[in-house]
C-alpha positions as CSV (number, residue, x, y, z in Angstrom):
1,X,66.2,107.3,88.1
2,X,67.0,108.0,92.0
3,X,65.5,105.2,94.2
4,X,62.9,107.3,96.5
5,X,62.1,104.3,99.3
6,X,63.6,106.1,101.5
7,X,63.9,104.6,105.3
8,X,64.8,106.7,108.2
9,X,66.5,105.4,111.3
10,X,67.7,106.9,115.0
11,X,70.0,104.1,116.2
12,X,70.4,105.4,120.1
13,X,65.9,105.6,119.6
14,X,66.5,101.8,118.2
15,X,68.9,100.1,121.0
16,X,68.0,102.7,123.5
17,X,67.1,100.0,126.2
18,X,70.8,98.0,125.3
19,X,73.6,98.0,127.7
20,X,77.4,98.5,127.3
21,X,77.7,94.6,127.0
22,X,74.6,94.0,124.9
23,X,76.1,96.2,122.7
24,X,79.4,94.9,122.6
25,X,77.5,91.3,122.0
26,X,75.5,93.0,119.1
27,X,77.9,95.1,117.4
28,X,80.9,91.7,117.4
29,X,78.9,88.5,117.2
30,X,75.3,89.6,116.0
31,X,71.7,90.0,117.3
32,X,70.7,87.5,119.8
33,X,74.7,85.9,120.0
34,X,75.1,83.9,123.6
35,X,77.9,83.9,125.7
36,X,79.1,80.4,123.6
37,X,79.3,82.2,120.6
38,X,81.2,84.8,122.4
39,X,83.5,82.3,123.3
40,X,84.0,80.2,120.5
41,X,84.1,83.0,118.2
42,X,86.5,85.3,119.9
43,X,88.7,82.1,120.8
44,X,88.6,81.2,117.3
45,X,89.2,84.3,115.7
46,X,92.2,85.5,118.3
47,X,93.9,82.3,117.6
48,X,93.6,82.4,113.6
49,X,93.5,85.9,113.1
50,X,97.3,86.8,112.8
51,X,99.0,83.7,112.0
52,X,100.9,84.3,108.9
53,X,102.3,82.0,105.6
54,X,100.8,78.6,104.8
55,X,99.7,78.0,108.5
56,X,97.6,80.4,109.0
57,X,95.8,79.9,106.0
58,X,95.7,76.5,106.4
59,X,93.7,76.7,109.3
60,X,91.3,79.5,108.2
61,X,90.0,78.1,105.5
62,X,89.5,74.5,107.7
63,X,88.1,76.1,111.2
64,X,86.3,79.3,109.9
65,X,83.6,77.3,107.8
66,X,83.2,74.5,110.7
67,X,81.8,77.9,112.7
68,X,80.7,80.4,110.7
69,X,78.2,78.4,108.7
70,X,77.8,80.3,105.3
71,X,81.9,80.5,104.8
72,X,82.6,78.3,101.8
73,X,85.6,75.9,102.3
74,X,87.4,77.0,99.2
75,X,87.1,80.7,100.1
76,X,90.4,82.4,101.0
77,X,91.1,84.7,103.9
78,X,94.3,86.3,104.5
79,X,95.4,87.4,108.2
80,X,94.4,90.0,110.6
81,X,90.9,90.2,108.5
82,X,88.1,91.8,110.7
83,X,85.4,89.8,111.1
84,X,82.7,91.4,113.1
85,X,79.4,89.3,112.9
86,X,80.6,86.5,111.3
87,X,77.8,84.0,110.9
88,X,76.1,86.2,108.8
89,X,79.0,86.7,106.1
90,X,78.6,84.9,103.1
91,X,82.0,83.9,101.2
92,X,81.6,81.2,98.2
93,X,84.1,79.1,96.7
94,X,87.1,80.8,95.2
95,X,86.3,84.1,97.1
96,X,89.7,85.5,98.3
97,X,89.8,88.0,100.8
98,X,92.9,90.2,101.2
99,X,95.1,91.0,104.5
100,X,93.8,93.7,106.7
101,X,89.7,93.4,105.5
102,X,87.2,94.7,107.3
103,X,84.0,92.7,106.8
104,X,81.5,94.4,109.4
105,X,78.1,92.3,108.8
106,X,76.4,94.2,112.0
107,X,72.5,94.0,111.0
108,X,70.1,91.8,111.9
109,X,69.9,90.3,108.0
110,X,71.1,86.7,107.9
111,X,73.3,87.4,105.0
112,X,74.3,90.8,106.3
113,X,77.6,90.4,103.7
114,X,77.4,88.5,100.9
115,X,79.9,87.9,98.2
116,X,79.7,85.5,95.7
117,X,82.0,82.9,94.2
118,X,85.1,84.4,92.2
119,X,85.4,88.0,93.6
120,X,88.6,89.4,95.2
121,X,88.5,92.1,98.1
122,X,91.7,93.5,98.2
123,X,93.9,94.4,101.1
124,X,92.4,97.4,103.9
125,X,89.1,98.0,101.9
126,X,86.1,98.0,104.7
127,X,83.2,96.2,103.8
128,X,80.1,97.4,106.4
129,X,76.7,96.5,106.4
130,X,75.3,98.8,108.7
131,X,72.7,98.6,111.7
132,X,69.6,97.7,111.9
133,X,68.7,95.7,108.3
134,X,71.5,96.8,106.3
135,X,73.1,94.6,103.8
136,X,75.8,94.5,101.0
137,X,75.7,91.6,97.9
138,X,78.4,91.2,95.8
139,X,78.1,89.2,92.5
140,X,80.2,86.5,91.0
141,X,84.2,87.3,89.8
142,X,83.9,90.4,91.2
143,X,87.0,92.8,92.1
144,X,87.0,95.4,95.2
145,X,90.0,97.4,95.4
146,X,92.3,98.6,98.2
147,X,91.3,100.7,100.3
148,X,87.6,100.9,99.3
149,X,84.8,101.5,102.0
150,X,80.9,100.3,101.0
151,X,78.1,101.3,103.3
152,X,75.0,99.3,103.0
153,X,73.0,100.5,105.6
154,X,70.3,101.2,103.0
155,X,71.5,97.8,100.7
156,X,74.0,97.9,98.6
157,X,73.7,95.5,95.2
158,X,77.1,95.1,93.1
159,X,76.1,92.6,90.0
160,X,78.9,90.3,88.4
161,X,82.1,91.3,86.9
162,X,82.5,94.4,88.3
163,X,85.6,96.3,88.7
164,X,85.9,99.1,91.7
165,X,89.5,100.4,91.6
166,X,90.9,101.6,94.9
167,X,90.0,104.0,97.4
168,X,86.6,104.3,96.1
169,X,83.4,105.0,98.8
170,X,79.8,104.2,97.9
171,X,77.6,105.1,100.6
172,X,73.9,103.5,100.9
173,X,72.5,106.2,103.6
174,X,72.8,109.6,104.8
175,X,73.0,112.2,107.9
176,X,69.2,113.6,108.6
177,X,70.0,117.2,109.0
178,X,66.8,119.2,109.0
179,X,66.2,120.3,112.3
180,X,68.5,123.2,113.1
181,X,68.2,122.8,116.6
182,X,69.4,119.6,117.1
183,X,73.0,118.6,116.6
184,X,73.4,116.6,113.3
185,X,74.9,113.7,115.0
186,X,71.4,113.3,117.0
187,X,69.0,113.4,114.3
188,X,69.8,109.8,112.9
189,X,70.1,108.9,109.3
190,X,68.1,108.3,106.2
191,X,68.9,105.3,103.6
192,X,67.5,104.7,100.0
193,X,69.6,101.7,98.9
194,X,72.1,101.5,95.7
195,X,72.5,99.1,92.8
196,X,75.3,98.4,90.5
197,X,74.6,96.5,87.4
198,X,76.7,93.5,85.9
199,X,80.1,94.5,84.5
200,X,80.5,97.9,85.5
201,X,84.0,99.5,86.3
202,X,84.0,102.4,88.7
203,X,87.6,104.4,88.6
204,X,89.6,105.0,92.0
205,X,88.5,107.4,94.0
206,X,85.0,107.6,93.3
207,X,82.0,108.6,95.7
208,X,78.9,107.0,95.0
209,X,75.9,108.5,97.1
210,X,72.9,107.0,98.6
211,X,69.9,106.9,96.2
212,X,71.8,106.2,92.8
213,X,71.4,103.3,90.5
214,X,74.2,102.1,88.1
215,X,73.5,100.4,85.1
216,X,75.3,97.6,83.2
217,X,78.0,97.9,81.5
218,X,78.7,101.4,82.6
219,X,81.9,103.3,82.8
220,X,82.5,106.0,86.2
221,X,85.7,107.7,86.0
222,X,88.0,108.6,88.0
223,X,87.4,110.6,91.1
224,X,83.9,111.5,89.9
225,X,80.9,112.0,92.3
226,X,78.2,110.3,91.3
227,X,74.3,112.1,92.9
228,X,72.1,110.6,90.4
229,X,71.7,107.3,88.8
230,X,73.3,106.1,85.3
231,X,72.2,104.2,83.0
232,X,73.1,101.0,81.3
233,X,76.6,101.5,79.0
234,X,76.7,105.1,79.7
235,X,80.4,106.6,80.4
236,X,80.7,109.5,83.2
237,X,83.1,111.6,84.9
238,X,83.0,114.8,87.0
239,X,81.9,116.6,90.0
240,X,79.2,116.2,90.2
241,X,79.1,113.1,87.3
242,X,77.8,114.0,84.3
243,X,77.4,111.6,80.3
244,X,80.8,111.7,78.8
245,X,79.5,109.4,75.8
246,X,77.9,105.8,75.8
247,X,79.6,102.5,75.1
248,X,76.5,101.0,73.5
């Protein structure tokens, strides 16, 4: 069943009274960030950022959590990971988070990114979840390949125990186009949310599209493009996806 609460949003409409710094502020350190988180932040994160081996974790995982308040102690974060927005990430115990991350939590949900305790994102996926009330939640002993983008500009739900292999984009919103006089880029962007069930494995390369619920336990193979939702155990492949056979 495609999710129809559909939300519609012109960002330039939205933040049309901000200025070149405001937006800097909101876009790096969050809504309603002073010029002491600025500070701290920035010096925090240009200090720790890069520094590689044992150090460098060593003081991540004992500086992040004393300022970014929802960043579990035992969570691991490897170097140059982008952290735009970072009280408003969510890492639990165990998480481990890959060299060369992007974790973009730009919305003004408190938990913009939210990944629970177990998963693994690995190494240059992009994790983004998108202006204004966006948000992406991961589940427990999750895995997110390299390479993989997820847009939760709509929210985007991945249950526990799910596998996305690499280079994989699931997109939770999309361009408004109707209007043939105005130039796509100017007519904002609509955004109807996706879920992904509890132990699902989605193949690399795979597009997931705004709209589309994923059951449990289901299978998406390879490269497939996914338009309308799936249901519990079902096994799909194709462009656009269609049933291969069911698991259960």
């Amino acid at each position: 069943m495609i999710n129809n609460n559909e939300k519609k949003y012109d960002l330039k409409e939205i933040y049309s009274d901000e200025t070149p710094f405001k937006r800097y502020m909101r876009l790096t350190i969050g809504e309603g960030a002073t010029l002491r988180d600025l500070f701290l932040t920035e010096t925090l994160l240009g200090t720790c950022s890069g520094l590689p081996g044992i150090i460098g974790l060593g003081m991540r995982n004992k500086l992040y959590p004393f300022l970014f308040r929802h960043v579990s102690r035992d969570a691991v974060i490897g170097k140059h990971v982008t952290l735009r927005c970072p009280k408003q990430i969510e890492l639990e115990s165990h998480v481990v988070i890959d060299d060369f991350v992007q974790l973009i939590a730009t919305s003004n949900n408190e938990k913009a990114i939210s990944i629970g305790e177990g998963s693994f994102v690995r190494s240059f996926a992009m994790i983004n979840s998108g202006p204004p009330e966006g948000y992406v939640s991961i589940g427990k002993n999750s895995s997110i390949g390299q390479g993989v983008l997820l847009y939760g500009n709509g929210g985007l739900t991945i249950g526990d125990h799910v596998m996305i292999a690499g280079q994989t984009a699931i997109i939770a919103s999309s361009h408004i186009f109707a209007n043939k006089e105005i130039p796509m880029i100017a007519q904002g962007y609509s955004a109807k949310g996706i879920t992904i069930g509890d132990n699902v494995w989605v193949g690399a390369g795979v597009k997931i599209l705004d709209g589309v619920s994923i059951g449990s336990g289901a299978i998406i193979g390879a490269n497939a493009v996914v338009n309308r939702s799936v249901t519990a155990g079902q096994h799909v492949g194709g462009i656009p996806a269609i049933p291969l056979n069911t698991r259960y």
